[in-house]
Every structure is written in structure tokens, then in C-alpha cells.
NULUMRO-218023 format. One record per residue (C-alpha): residue number from 1; residue in one letter; y, z, x. Coordinates in nm, 2 decimals. Last residue first. Layout:
<lovex><nr>NUM</nr><rest>A</rest><north>Y</north><up>Z</up><east>X</east></lovex>
...
REM end
This chain:
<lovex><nr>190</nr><rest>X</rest><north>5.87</north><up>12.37</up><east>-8.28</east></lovex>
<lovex><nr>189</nr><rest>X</rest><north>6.13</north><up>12.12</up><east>-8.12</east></lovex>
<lovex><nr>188</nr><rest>X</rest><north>5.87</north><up>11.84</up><east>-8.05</east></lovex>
<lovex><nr>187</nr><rest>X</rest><north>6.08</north><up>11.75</up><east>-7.74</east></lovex>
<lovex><nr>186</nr><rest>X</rest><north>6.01</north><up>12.08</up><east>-7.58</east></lovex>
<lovex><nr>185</nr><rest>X</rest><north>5.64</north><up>11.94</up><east>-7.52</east></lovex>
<lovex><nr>184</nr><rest>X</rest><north>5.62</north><up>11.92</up><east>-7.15</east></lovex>
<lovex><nr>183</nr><rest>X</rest><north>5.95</north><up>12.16</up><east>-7.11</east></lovex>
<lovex><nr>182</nr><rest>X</rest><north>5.70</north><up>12.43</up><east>-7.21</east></lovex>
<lovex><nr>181</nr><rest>X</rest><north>5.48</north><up>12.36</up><east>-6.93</east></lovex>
<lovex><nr>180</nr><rest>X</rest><north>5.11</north><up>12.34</up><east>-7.01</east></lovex>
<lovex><nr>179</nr><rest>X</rest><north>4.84</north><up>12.66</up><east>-6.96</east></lovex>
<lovex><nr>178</nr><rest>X</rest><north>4.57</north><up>12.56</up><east>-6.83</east></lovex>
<lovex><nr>177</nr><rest>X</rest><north>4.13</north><up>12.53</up><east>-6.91</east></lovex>
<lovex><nr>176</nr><rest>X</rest><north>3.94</north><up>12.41</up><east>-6.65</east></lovex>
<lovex><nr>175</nr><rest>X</rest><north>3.77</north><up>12.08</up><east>-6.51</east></lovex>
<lovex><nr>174</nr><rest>X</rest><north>4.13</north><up>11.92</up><east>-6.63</east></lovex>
<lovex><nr>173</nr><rest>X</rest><north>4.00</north><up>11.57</up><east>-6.80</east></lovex>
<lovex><nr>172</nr><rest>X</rest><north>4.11</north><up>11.70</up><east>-7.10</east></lovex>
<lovex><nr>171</nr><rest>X</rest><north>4.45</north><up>11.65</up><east>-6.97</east></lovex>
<lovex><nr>170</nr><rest>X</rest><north>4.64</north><up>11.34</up><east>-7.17</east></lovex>
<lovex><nr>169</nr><rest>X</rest><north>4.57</north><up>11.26</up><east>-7.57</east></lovex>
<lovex><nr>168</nr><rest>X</rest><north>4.88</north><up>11.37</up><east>-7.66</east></lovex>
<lovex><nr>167</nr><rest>X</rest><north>4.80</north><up>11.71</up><east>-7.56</east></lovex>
<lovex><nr>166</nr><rest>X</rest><north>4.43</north><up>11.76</up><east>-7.50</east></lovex>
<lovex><nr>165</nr><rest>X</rest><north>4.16</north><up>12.01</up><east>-7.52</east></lovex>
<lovex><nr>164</nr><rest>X</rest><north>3.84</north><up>11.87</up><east>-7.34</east></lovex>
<lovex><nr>163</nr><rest>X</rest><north>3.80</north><up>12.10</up><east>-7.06</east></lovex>
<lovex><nr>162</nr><rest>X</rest><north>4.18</north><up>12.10</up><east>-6.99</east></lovex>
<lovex><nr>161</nr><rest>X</rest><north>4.50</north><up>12.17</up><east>-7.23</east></lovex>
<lovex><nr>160</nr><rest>X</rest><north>4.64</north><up>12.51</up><east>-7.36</east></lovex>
<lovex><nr>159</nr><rest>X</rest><north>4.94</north><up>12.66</up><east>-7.54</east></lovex>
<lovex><nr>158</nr><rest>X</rest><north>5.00</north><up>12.95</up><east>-7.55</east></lovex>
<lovex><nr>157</nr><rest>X</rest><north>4.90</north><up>13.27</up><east>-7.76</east></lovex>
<lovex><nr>156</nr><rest>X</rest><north>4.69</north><up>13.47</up><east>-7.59</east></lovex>
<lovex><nr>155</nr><rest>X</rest><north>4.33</north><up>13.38</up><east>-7.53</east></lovex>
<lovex><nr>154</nr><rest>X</rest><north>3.97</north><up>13.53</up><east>-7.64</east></lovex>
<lovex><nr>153</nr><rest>X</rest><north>3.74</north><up>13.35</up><east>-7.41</east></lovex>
<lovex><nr>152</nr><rest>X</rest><north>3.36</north><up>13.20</up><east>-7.53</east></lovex>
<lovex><nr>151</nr><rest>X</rest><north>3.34</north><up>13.32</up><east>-7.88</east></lovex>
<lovex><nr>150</nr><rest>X</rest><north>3.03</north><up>13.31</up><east>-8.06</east></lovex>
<lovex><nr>149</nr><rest>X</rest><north>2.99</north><up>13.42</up><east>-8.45</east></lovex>
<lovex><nr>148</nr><rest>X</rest><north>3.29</north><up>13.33</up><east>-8.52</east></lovex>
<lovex><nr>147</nr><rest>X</rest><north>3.36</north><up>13.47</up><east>-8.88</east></lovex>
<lovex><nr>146</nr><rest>X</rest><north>3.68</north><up>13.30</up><east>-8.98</east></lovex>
<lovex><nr>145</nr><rest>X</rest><north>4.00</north><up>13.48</up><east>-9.20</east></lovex>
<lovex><nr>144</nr><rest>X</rest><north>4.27</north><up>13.24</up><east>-9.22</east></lovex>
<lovex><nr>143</nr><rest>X</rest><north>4.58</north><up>13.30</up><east>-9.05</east></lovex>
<lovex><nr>142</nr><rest>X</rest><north>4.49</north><up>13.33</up><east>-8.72</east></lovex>
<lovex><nr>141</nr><rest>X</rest><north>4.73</north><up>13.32</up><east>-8.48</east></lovex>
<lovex><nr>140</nr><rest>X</rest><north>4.68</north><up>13.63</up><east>-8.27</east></lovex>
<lovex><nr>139</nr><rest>X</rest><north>4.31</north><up>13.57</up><east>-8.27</east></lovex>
<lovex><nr>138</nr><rest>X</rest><north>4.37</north><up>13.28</up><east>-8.04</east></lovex>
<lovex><nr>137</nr><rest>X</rest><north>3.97</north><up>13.17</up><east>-7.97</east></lovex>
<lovex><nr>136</nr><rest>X</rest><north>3.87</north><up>12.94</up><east>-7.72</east></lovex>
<lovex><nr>135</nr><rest>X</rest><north>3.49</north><up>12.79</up><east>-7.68</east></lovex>
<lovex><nr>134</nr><rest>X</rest><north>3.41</north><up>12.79</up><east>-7.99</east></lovex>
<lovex><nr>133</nr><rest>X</rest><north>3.06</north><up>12.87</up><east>-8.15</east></lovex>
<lovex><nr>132</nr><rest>X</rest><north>3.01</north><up>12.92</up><east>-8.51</east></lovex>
<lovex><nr>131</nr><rest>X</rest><north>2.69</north><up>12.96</up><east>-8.75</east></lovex>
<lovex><nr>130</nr><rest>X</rest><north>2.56</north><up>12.80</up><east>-9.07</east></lovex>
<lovex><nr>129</nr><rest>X</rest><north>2.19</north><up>12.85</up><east>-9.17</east></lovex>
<lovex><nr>128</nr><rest>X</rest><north>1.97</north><up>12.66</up><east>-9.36</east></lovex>
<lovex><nr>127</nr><rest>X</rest><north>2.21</north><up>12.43</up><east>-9.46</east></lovex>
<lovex><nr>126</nr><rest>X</rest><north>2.31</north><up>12.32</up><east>-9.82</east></lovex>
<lovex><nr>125</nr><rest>X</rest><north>2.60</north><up>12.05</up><east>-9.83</east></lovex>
<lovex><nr>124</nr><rest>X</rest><north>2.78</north><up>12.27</up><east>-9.97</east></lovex>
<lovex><nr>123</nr><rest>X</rest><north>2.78</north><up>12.52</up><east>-9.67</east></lovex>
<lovex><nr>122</nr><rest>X</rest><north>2.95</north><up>12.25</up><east>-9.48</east></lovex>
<lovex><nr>121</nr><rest>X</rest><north>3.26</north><up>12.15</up><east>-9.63</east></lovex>
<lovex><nr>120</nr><rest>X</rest><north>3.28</north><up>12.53</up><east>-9.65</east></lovex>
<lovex><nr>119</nr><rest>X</rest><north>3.26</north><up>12.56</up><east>-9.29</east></lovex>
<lovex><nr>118</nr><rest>X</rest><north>3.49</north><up>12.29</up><east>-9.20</east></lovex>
<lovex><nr>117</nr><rest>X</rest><north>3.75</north><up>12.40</up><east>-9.43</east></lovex>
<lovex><nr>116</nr><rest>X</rest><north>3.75</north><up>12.73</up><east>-9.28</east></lovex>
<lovex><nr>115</nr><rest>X</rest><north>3.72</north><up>12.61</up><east>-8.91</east></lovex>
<lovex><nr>114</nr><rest>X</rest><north>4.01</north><up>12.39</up><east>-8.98</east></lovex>
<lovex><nr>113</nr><rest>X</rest><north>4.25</north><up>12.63</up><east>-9.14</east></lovex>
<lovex><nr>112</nr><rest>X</rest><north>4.15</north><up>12.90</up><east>-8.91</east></lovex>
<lovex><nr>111</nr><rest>X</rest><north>4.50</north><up>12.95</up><east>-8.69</east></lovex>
<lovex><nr>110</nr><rest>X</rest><north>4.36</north><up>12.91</up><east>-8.36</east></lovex>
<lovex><nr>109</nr><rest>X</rest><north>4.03</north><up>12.83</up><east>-8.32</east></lovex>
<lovex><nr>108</nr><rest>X</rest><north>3.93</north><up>12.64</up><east>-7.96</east></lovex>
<lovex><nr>107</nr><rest>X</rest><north>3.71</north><up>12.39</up><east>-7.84</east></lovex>
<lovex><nr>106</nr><rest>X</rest><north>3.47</north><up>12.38</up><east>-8.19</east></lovex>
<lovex><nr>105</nr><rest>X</rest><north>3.06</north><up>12.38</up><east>-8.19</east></lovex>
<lovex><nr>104</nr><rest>X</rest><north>2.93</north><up>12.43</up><east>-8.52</east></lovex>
<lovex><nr>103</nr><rest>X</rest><north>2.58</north><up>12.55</up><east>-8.57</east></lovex>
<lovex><nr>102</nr><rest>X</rest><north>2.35</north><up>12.45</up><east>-8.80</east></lovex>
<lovex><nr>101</nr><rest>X</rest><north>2.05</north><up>12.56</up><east>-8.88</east></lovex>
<lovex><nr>100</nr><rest>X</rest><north>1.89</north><up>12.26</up><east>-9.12</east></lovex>
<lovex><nr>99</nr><rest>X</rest><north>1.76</north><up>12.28</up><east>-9.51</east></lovex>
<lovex><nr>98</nr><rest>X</rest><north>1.97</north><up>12.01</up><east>-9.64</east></lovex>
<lovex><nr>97</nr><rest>X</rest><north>2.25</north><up>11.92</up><east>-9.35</east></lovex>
<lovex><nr>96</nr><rest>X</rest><north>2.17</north><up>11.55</up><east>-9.37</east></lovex>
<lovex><nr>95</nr><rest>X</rest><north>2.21</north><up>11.33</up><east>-9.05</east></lovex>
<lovex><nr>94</nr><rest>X</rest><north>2.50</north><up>11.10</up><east>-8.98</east></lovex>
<lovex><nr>93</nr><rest>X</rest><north>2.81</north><up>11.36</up><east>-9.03</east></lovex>
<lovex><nr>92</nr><rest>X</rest><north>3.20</north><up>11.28</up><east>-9.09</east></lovex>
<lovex><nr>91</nr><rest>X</rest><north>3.44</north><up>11.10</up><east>-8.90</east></lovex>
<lovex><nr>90</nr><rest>X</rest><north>3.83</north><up>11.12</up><east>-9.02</east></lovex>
<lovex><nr>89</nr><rest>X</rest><north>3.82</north><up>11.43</up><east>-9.22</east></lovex>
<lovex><nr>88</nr><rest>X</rest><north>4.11</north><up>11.61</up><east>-9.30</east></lovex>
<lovex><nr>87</nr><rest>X</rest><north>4.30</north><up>11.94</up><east>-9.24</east></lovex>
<lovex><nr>86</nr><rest>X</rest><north>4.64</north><up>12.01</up><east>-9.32</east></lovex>
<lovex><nr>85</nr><rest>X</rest><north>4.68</north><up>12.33</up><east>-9.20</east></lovex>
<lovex><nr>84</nr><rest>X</rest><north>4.95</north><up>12.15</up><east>-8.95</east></lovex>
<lovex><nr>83</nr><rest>X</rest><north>4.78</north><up>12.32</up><east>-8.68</east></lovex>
<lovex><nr>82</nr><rest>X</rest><north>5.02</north><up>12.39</up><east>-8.35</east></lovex>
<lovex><nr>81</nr><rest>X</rest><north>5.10</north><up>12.17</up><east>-8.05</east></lovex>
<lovex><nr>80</nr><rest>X</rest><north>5.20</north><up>11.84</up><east>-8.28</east></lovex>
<lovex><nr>79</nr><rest>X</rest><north>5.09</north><up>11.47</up><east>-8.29</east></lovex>
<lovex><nr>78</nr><rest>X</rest><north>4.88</north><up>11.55</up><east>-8.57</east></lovex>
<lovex><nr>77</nr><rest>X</rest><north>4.71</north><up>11.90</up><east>-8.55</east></lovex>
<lovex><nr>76</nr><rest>X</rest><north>4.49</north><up>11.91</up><east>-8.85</east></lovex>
<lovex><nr>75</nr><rest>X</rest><north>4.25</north><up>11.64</up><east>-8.76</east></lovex>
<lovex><nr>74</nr><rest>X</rest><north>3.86</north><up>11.66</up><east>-8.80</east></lovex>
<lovex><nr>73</nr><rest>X</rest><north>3.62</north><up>11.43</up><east>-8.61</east></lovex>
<lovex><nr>72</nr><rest>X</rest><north>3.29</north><up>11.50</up><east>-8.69</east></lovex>
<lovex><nr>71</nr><rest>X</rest><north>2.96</north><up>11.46</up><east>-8.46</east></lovex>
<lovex><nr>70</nr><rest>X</rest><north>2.58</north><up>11.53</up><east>-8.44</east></lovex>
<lovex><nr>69</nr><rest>X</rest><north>2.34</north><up>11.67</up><east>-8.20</east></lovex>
<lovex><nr>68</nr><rest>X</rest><north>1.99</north><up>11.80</up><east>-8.22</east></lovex>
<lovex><nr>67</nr><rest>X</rest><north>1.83</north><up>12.11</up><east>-8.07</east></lovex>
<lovex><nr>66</nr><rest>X</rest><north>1.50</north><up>12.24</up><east>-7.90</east></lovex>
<lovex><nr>65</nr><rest>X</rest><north>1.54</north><up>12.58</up><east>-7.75</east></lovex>
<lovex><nr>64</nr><rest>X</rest><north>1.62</north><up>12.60</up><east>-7.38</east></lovex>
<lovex><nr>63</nr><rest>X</rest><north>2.05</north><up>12.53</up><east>-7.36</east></lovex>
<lovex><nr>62</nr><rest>X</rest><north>2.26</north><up>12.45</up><east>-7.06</east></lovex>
<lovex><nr>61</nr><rest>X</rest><north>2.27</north><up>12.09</up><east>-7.14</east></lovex>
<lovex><nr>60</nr><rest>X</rest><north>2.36</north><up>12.16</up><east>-7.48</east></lovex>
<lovex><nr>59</nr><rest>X</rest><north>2.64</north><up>12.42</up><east>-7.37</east></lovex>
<lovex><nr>58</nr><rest>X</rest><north>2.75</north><up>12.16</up><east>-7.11</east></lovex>
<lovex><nr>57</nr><rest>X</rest><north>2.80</north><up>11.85</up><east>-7.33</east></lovex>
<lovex><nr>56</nr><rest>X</rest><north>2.96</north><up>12.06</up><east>-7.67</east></lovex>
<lovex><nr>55</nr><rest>X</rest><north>3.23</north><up>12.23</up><east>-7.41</east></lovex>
<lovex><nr>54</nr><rest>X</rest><north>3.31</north><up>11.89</up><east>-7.31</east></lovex>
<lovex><nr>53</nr><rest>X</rest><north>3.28</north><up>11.71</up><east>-7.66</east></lovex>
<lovex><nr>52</nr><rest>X</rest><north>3.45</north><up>11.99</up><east>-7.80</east></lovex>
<lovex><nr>51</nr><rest>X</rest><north>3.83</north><up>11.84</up><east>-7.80</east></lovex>
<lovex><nr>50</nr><rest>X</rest><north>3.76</north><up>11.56</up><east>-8.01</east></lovex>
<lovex><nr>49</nr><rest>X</rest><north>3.57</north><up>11.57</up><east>-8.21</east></lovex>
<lovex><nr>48</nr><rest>X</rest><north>3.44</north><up>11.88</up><east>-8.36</east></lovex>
<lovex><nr>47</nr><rest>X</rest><north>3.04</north><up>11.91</up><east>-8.21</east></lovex>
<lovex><nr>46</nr><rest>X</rest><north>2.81</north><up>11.91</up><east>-8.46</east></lovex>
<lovex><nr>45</nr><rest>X</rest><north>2.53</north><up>12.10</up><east>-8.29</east></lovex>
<lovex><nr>44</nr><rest>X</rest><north>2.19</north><up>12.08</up><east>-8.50</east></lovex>
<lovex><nr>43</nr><rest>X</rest><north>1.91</north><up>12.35</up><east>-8.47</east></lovex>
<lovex><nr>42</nr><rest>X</rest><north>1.59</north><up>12.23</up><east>-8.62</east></lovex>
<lovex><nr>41</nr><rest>X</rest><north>1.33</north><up>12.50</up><east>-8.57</east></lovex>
<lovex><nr>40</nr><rest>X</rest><north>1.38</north><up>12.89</up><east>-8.60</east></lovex>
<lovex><nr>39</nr><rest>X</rest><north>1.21</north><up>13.16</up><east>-8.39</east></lovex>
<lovex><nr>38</nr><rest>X</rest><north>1.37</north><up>13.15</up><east>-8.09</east></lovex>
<lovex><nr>37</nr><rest>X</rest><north>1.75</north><up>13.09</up><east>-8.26</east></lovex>
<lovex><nr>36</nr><rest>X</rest><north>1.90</north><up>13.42</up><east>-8.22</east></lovex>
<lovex><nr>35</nr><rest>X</rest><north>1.76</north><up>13.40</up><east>-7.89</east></lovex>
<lovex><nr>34</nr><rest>X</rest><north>1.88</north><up>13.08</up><east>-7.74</east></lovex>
<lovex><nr>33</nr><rest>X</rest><north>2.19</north><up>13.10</up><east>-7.93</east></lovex>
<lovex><nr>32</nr><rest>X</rest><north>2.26</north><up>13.44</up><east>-7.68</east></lovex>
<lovex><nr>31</nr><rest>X</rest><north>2.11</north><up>13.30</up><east>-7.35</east></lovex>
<lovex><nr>30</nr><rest>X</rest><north>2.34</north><up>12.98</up><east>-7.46</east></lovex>
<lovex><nr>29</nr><rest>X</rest><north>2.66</north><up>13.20</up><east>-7.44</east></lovex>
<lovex><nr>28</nr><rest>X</rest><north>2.60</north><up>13.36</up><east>-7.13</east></lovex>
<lovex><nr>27</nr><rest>X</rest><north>2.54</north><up>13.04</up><east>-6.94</east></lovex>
<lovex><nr>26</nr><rest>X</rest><north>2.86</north><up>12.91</up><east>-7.14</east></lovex>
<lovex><nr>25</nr><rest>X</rest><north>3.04</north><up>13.23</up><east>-6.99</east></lovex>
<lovex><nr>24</nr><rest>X</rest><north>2.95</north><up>13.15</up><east>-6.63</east></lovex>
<lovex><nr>23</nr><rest>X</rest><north>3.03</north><up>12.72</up><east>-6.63</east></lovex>
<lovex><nr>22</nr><rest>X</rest><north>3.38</north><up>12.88</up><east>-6.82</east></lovex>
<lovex><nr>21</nr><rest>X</rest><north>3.44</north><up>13.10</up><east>-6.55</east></lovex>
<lovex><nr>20</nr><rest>X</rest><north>3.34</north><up>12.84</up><east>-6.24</east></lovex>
<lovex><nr>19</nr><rest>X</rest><north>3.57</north><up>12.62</up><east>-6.41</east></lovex>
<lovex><nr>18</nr><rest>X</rest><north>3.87</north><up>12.83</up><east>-6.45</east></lovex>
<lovex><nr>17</nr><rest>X</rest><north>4.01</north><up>13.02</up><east>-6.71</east></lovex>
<lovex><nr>16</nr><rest>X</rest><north>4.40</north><up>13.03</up><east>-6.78</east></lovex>
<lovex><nr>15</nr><rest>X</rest><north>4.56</north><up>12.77</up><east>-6.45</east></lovex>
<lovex><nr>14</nr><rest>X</rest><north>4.90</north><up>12.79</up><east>-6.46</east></lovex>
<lovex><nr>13</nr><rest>X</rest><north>5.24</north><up>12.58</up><east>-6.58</east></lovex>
<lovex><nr>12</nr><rest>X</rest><north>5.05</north><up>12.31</up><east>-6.55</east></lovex>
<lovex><nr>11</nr><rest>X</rest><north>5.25</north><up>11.95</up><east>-6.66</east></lovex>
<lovex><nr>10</nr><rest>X</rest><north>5.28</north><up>11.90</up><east>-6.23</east></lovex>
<lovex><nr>9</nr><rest>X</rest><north>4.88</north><up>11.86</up><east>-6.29</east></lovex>
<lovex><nr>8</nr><rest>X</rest><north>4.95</north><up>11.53</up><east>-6.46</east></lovex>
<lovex><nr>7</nr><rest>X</rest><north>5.10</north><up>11.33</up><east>-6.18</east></lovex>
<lovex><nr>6</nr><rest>X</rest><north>5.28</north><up>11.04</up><east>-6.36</east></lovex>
<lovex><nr>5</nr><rest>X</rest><north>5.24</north><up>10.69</up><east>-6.21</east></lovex>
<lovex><nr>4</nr><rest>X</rest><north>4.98</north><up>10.62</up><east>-6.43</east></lovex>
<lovex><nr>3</nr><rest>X</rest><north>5.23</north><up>10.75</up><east>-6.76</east></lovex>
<lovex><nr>2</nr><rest>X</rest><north>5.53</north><up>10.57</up><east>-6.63</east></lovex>
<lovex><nr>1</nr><rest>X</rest><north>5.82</north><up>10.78</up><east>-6.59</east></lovex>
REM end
């Protein structure tokens, strides 16, 4: 079947959180960054490219205190439904970190890799500060210890697509976050 000719919301096996929950909890969650952040100037976002440029786009809209944005594409997934581990960086930072709050905003964390070798990618280029915001966390699969230091949803362990998260490039368009068909990705055999 032809991908435009393809109905994408028959891939949904149901819909997780929707968008009126996830408009709520990111109201919730920039009241908190607000205040830990009132008395401290240049906050940067570095958003994780690519599933966090939805989440990344309401929080900062949502958001009172002053802030900057930046971007970083990191892969670790490859054409799979689960982190490889292998983590890389295929877009890195414009502005200097030296001195700054930072705080990363990621779509979801599942098994930490990422997040860990984010952070500490980070940290040695001398912040300020260094905090975490995701959007989705599976602590069922983590396998790497991560201090999150916001969490929009806890989730269980499935896989998920909508509000920026993706599976082969298709659904982060969804206005909420769903849980995909198994028999969509069945031919990966994982």
C-alpha cells in the first residue's frame, strides 16, 4: 500500500495520553521550571531532535522566565523500535554551554543510554547548571541510571508514536501520544 493512500490512524492500537492531558501536564511542568529557575538568568532548551521539537515548541511557549533555544540531533534507535545503546551525534550545539542553565528537553527516556551520554557530553562542556525534562519516561526499561528532574507521564512499556515521536518517520503529527499496532512493526522481528 502506498504510503499517501495509507490511513495512518488504522496503525493505532489505542490512544495513551491525549492532547488535552499533555496541553494540562506541560502547564504543570513550566509552573515548576518557572520557579526553580526565578532567580537564575540564561536558561537554554536544547531540544533532542527529533522527537522533542513538539513537546520542546509548547513547553517554551508555555513558559514566563526568559529562555533560549538550541538543538541536537542524537540517534540511538536506527530504524528500530527500541535503543540500540549506540548513541551518536549527528547535529550538535550552536551556542557555548560555559557558564549557562541548561536544561535538556527529550520526548521520551527509555532505556538511558542516550540521556546518559547526552548529559555527560554536556557537563564537559561546563554549564552552570544541567537539568532534565522529558515528556515520556519508561522506567521499566531503563538500564542506565538518569536523574530526570521533570517527567511529564510515566508509561508502560509499549511502544508509542504521536506528539513528535515517530516510527519510520510517520505519526508525529498525532496531536497525542498512541500506542502502535504490533503487526505495524512485526517485520523488524525484535
Amino acid at each position: 500500500m502506498s504510503q499517501e493512500n495509507h490511513d495512518l490512524f488504522q496503525d493505532i492500537d489505542r490512544i495513551l495520553i491525549d492532547g488535552p492531558q499533555i496541553q494540562e501536564r506541560i502547564v504543570g511542568l513550566a509552573a515548576a521550571i518557572d520557579a526553580d529557575y526565578a532567580d537564575k538568568d540564561d536558561l537554554l532548551l536544547i531540544c533532542v531532535l527529533k522527537g522533542g521539537y513538539v513537546f520542546l515548541s509548547d513547553l517554551s511557549r508555555t513558559l514566563q522566565r526568559p529562555h533560549h533555544l538550541d538543538f541536537m540531533g542524537i540517534s540511538s534507535y536506527g530504524g528500530g523500535t527500541t535503543s540500540s545503546g549506540a548513541v551518536q551525534i549527528i547535529m550538535d550545539l550552536k551556542q557555548p554551554l560555559n557558564g549557562r542553565h541548561v536544561l535538556i528537553v527529550e520526548d521520551i527516556i527509555d532505556s538511558g543510554h542516550t540521556l546518559s551520554y547526552l548529559r555527560q557530553n554536556l557537563l564537559a562542556r561546563q554549564p552552570a547548571s544541567l537539568k532534565i525534562c522529558s515528556l515520556l519516561n519508561k522506567p521499566s526499561r531503563r538500564e542506565v541510571d538518569v536523574t530526570v528532574d521533570y517527567v511529564g507521564f510515566d508509561i508502560p512499556d509499549e511502544f508509542v508514536v504521536g506528539y513528535g515521536l515517530d516510527f519510520d518517520e510517520l505519526y508525529r503529527n498525532f496531536p497525542f501520544i498512541a500506542v502502535l499496532k504490533p503487526e505495524v512493526f512485526a517485520h523488524l522481528n525484535l
